[in-house]
Structure formats: structure tokens, C-alpha cells
VOPA-227590 format. One record per residue (C-alpha): residue number from 1; residue in three letters; x, y, z. Coordinates in steps of 0.5 Angstrom, whole numbers, plus 500, padded with zeros to 3 digits. Example, Ala and Ser with C-alpha at 12.3 -4.5 7.8 and 13.67 -1.06 7.14 Angstrom:
BEGIN
[site 1; 'ALA'; [525; 491; 516]]
[site 2; 'SER'; [527; 498; 514]]
END
This chain:
BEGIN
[site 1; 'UNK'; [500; 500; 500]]
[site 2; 'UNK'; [506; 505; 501]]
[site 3; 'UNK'; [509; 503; 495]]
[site 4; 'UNK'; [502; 505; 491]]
[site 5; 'UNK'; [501; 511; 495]]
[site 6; 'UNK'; [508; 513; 492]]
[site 7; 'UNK'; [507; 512; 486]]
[site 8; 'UNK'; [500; 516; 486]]
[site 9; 'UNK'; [504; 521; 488]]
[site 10; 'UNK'; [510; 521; 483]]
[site 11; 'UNK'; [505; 521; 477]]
[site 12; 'UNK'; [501; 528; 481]]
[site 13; 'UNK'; [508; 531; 481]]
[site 14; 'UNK'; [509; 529; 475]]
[site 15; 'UNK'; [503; 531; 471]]
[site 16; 'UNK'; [503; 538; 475]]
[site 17; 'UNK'; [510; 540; 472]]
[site 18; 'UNK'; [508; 539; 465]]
[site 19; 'UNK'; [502; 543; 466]]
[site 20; 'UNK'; [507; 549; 469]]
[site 21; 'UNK'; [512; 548; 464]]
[site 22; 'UNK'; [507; 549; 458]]
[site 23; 'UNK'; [503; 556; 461]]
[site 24; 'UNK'; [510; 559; 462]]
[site 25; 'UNK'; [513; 557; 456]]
[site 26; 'UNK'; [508; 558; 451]]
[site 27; 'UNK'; [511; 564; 445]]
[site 28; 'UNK'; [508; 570; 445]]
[site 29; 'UNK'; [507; 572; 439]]
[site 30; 'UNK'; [503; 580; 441]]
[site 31; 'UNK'; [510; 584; 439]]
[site 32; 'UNK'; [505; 591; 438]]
[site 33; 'UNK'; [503; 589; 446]]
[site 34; 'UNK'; [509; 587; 448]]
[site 35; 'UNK'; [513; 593; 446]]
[site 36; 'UNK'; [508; 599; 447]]
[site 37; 'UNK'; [505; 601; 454]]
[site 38; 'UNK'; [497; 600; 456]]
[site 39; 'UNK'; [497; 607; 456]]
[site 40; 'UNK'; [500; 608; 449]]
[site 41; 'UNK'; [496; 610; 443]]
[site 42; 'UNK'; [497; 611; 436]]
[site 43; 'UNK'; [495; 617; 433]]
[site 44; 'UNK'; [497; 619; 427]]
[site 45; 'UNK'; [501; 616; 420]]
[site 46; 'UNK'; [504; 620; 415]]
[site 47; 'UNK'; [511; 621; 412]]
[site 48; 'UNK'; [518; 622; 416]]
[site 49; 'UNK'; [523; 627; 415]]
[site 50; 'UNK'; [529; 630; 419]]
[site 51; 'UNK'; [534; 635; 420]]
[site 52; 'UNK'; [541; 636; 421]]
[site 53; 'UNK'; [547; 640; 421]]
[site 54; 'UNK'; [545; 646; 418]]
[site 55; 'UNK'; [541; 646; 424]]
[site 56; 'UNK'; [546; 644; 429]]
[site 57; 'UNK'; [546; 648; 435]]
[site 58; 'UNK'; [541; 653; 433]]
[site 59; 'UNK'; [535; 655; 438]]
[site 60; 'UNK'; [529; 651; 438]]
[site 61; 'UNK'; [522; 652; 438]]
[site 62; 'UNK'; [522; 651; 446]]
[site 63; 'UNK'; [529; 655; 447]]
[site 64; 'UNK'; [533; 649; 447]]
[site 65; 'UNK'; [539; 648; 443]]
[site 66; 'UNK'; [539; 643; 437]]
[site 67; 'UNK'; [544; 637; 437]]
[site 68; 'UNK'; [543; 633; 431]]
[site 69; 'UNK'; [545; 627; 436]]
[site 70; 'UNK'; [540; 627; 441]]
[site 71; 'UNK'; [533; 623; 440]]
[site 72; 'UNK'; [529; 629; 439]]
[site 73; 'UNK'; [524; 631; 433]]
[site 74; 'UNK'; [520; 636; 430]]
[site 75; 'UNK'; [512; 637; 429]]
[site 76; 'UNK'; [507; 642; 428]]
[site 77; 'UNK'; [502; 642; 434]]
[site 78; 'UNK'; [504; 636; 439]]
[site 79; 'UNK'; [505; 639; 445]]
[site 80; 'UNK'; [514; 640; 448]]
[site 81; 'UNK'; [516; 634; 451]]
[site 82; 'UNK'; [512; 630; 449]]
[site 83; 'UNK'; [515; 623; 448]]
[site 84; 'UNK'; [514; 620; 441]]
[site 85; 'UNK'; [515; 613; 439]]
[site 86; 'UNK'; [517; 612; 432]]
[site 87; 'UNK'; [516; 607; 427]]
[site 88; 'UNK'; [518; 606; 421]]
[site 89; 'UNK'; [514; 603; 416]]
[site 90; 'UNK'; [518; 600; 411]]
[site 91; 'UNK'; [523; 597; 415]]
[site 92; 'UNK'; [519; 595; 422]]
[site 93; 'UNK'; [524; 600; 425]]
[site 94; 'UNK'; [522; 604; 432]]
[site 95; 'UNK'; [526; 610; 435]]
[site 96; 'UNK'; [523; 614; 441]]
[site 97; 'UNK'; [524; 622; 441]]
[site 98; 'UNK'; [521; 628; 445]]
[site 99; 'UNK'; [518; 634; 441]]
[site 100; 'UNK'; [522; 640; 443]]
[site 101; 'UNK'; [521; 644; 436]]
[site 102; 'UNK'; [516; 646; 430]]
[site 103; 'UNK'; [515; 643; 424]]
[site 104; 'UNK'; [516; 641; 418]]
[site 105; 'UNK'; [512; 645; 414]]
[site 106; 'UNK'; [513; 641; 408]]
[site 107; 'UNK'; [507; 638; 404]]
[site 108; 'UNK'; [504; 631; 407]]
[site 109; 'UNK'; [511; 631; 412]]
[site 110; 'UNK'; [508; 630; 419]]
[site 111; 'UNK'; [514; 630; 423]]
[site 112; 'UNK'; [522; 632; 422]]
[site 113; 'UNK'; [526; 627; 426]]
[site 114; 'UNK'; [534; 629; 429]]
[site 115; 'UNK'; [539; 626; 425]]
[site 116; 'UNK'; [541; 621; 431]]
[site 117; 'UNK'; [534; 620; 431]]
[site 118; 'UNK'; [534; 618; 422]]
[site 119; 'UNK'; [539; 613; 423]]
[site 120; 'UNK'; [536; 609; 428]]
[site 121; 'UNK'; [530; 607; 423]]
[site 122; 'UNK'; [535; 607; 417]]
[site 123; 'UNK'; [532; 613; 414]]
[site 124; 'UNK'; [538; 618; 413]]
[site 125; 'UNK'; [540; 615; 406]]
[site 126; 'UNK'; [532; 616; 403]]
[site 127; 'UNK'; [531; 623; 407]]
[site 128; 'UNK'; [524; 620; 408]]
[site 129; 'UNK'; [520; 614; 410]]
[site 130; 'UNK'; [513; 613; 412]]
[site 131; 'UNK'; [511; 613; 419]]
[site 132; 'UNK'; [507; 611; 425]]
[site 133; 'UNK'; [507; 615; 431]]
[site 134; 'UNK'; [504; 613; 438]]
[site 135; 'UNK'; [504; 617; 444]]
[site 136; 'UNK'; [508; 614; 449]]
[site 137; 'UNK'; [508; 619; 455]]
[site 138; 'UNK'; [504; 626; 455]]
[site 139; 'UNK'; [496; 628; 456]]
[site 140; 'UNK'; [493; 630; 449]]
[site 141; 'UNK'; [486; 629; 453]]
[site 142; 'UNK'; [488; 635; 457]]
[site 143; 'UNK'; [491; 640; 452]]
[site 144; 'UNK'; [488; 646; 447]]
[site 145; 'UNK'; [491; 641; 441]]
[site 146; 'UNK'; [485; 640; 437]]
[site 147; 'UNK'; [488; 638; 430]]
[site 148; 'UNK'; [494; 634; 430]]
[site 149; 'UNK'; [495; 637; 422]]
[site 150; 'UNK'; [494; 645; 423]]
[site 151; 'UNK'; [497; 649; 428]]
[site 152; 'UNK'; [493; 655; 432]]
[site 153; 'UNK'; [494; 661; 433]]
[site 154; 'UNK'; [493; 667; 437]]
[site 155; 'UNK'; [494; 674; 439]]
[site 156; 'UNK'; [498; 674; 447]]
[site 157; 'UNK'; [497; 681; 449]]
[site 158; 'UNK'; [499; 680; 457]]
[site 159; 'UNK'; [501; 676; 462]]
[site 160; 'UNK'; [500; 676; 469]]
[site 161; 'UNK'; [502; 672; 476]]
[site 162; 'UNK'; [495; 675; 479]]
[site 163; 'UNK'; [488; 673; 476]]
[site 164; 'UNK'; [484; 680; 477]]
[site 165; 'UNK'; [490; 684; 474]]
[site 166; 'UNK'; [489; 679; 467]]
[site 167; 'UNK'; [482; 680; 467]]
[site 168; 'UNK'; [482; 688; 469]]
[site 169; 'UNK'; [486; 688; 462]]
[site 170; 'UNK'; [482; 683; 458]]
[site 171; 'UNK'; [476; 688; 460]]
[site 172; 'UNK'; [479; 693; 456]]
[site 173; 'UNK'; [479; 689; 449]]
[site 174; 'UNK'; [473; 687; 447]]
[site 175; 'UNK'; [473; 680; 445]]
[site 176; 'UNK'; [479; 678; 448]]
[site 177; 'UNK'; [480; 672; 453]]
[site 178; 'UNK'; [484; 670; 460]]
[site 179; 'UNK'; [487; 663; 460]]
[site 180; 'UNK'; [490; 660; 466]]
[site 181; 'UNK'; [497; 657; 464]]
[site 182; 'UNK'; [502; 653; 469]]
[site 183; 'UNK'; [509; 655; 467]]
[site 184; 'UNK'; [515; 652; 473]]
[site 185; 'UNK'; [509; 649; 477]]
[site 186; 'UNK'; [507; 656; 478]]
[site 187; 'UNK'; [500; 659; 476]]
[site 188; 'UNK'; [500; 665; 471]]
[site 189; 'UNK'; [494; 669; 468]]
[site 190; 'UNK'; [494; 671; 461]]
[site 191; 'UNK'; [490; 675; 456]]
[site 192; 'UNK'; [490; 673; 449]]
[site 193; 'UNK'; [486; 674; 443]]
[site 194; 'UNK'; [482; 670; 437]]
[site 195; 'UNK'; [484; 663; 435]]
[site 196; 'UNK'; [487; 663; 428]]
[site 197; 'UNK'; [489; 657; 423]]
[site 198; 'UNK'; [492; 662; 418]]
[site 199; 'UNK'; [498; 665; 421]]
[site 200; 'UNK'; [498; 672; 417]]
[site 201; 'UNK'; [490; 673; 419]]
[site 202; 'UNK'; [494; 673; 427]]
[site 203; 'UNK'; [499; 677; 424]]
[site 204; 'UNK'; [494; 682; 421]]
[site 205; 'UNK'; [489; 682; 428]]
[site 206; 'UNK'; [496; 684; 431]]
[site 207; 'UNK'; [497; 690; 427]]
[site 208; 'UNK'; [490; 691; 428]]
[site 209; 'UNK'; [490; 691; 436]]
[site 210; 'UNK'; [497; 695; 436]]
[site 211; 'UNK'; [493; 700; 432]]
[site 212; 'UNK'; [488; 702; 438]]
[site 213; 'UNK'; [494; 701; 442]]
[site 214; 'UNK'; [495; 694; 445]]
[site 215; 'UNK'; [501; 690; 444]]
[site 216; 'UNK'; [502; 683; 442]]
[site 217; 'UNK'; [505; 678; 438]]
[site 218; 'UNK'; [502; 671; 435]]
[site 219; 'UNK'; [504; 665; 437]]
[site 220; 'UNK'; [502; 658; 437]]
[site 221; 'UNK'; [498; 655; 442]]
[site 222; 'UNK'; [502; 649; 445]]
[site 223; 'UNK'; [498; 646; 449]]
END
């Protein structure tokens, strides 16, 4: 009866390790799901280009310098720092960059990667490739980005830390706003005016406000 009850309980033992070995070792074949976060998203296809040394070391359209070398790129209205994973189309290639600047302008390009950053997905000698790009860390959900495609202007007429001087400005312009910004983890307030997707009609409002006496100039809103 001993010796039964040993083998009984050799074969259970033996039984169970197979069925663990299986579970654990099975493939997994979800290469997209296993390489991207839950929180990563798609949200836009189209052609790369890039950027090189006649733009090494020249300001960005965030105040950084330019380095070619690092992991960074160009697009026209996600918001800075966003973190962008690049994948290249026809070769399967990926590469993920932080947006620090503006661009390209060019027809049907939809973002301009840093040299560096052209190189890991094998794109330098063809200058362009079609792309995918997901959004790995930032919040679109929250931002004042509503096409990906067209920028938006506005007219910045002042900025300020305390709320009641932003709005006794903004009272003095008809058609004027206050949107409250987060800038270094501090609130400030600002005035601005009209929302355009065409840069010279924000230009041409620019002109017209100084004409009454309000200063300003046109920049894009970012986020």
C-alpha cells in the first residue's frame, strides 16, 4: 500500500510540472502588445523627414539648442516633451524621440526627426519614410491640441501672476480671453486673442489691436 501511494503521488507530481511547463513557455506571438505601454496610443500615420547639420546648435522652437545627435523631432502642434514612438513603416524599425520643436512645413510630412534619431530606423540615405507615430508619455485628452495637422494661432496681448489684473486687461479689449496657464509649477494668467488657422490673418489681428494700442504678437498655441 506504501509502494501505491508513492507512485500515485510521483505521477501527480509529474502531471503538474507538465501542465506549469506549458503555461510558462508558451510564445508570445503580440509583438505590438508587448512592445508599447497600456497607455500608449496611436494617433497619426504619414511621411517622416529629418533635420541635420545646417540646424545643429540653433535655437528650437522650445528655447533648447538643436543637437542632431539626440533622440528628439519636430512636429507641427503636439504639445513639448511629448514622448513619440517612431515606427518605421517599411522596415519595422522604431525609435522614440521627445518633441522639442516645430515642423516640418513640407506637404504630406507629418513629423522631422533629429539625424540621430533618422539613423535608428534606417531612413537617412532615403531622406524620407512612412511612418507611424504613438503617443508614449503625454496627455492630448487635456491639451488645447485639436487638429494634429493644423496648427492654431492666437494673439498674446499680456501675462500675468495675479488673476484680477489679467481680467481688468482682458476687459479693456472686447473679444479678448484669459486662459490660465501652468508655467514652472506656478499659475499665471494671460490675455489673448482670437484662435486662427491661418498665421497672417493672426498677424494682420496683431496689427490691428496695436493700431488701438494693444500690444502683442502671434504665437501657436501649444497645449
Amino acid at each position: 500500500m506504501r509502494y501505491l501511494s508513492f507512485i500515485i503521488l510521483l505521477l501527480a507530481f509529474l502531471i503538474s510540472s507538465c501542465g506549469t511547463t506549458e503555461r510558462m513557455g508558451a510564445p508570445d506571438t503580440d509583438n505590438t502588445t508587448k512592445s508599447t505601454s497600456s497607455s500608449s496610443k496611436k494617433i497619426e500615420d504619414g511621411k517622416a523627414s529629418w533635420y541635420g547639420p545646417n540646424f545643429h546648435g540653433k535655437l528650437t522652437a522650445n528655447g533648447e539648442k538643436y543637437d542632431m545627435y539626440a533622440l528628439t523631432a519636430a512636429h507641427r502642434t503636439l504639445p513639448f516633451n511629448s514622448i513619440i514612438k517612431v515606427k518605421n513603416l517599411d522596415n519595422g524599425q522604431s525609435v522614440t524621440v521627445r518633441i522639442n520643436d516645430r515642423g516640418p512645413y513640407a506637404k504630406n510630412r507629418i513629423i522631422d526627426l533629429s539625424k540621430k534619431a533618422a539613423q535608428e530606423i534606417d531612413m537617412l540615405g532615403a531622406g524620407t519614410a512612412r511612418v507611424s507615430l504613438i503617443l508614449m508619455e503625454g496627455d492630448l485628452e487635456n491639451s488645447r491640441v485639436t487638429d494634429l495637422k493644423t496648427p492654431t494661432y492666437t494673439v498674446q496681448l499680456a501675462s500675468y501672476r495675479k488673476k484680477d489684473k489679467a481680467f481688468s486687461h482682458s476687459r479693456k479689449i472686447s473679444g479678448s480671453r484669459v486662459e490660465t496657464i501652468i508655467l514652472d509649477s506656478q499659475k499665471v494668467y494671460r490675455v489673448y486673442y482670437g484662435r486662427y488657422t491661418d498665421k497672417d490673418t493672426a498677424r494682420q489681428k496683431k496689427r490691428m489691436l496695436a493700431q488701438k494700442g494693444y500690444k502683442g504678437y502671434v504665437k501657436q498655441i501649444e497645449n
